[in-house]
Phi, psi and omega in degrees: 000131183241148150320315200273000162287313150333276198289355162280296157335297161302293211301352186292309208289333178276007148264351166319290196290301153356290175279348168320294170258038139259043164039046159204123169281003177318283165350281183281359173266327176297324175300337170290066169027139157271349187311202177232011177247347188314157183213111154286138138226106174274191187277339179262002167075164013256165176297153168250114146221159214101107201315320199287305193295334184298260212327310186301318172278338170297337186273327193284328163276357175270021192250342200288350198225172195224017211151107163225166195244115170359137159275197152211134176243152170264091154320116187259282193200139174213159181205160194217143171231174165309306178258349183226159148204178148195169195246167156249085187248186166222137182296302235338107166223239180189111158198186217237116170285149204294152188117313209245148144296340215255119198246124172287104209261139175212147177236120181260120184264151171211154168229159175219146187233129160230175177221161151320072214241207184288292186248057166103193176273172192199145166276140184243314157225160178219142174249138132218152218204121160297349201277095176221031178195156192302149161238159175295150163333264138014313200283006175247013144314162165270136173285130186261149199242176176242088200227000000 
């Protein structure tokens, strides 16, 4: 294992998230752990954990959209160990939700965690998130639902 096996690993996974929302989740599901421990929480919920719920939600956001324009990431911090590592970035891009005609610019903070496994790295959890400028107190309350 080298860095640059690391850093191969990322730019994979960000053209992965490319064909994500561009609606094919293939890419980015070959980058994920098989454990039992994986973990997703994308922006559309519910948290996943467990190879079956990762794989299921991942087929399910990529349904979310209809159209996107390449991202760009900003590198926040990132650090390596021989067996963990991880980035913090925020995402950007522009795209069009299934539904809609209009390409929507949305920013993501996500952090990913990979490990080391047997046959190279794997994301073991991804965060992603909107929340990417200061909020109000109040806005992290729960909202009550009818459920």
């Amino acid at each position: 294992m080298s860095p640059s096996d690391l850093a191969h690993v990322i730019e994979q996974d960000h053209r992965a998230l490319d064909a994500l929302v561009n609606g094919d989740p293939g890419p980015k599901k070959r980058l994920f752990s098989r454990r039992d421990d994986v973990t997703l929480a994308n922006p559309f919920g519910p948290l996943a954990r467990g190879w079956d719920q990762v794989e299921r939600s991942l087929e399910r956001v990529a349904t979310q959209y209809q159209e996107a324009e390449p991202k760009r990431f900003e590198r926040i911090s990132g650090y390596a160990t021989a067996e963990l590592a991880y980035i913090v970035e925020i995402e950007r891009n522009r795209v069009k939700f299934v539904g809609t005609d209009v390409l929507a610019a949305v920013a993501l903070r996500a952090t990913t965690i990979f490990r080391h496994e047997e046959d190279g790295w794997r994301i073991v959890h991804r965060h992603a998130d909107p929340i990417t400028a200061a909020r109000r107190p109040e806005s992290i309350a729960e909202q009550k639902t009818d459920m």
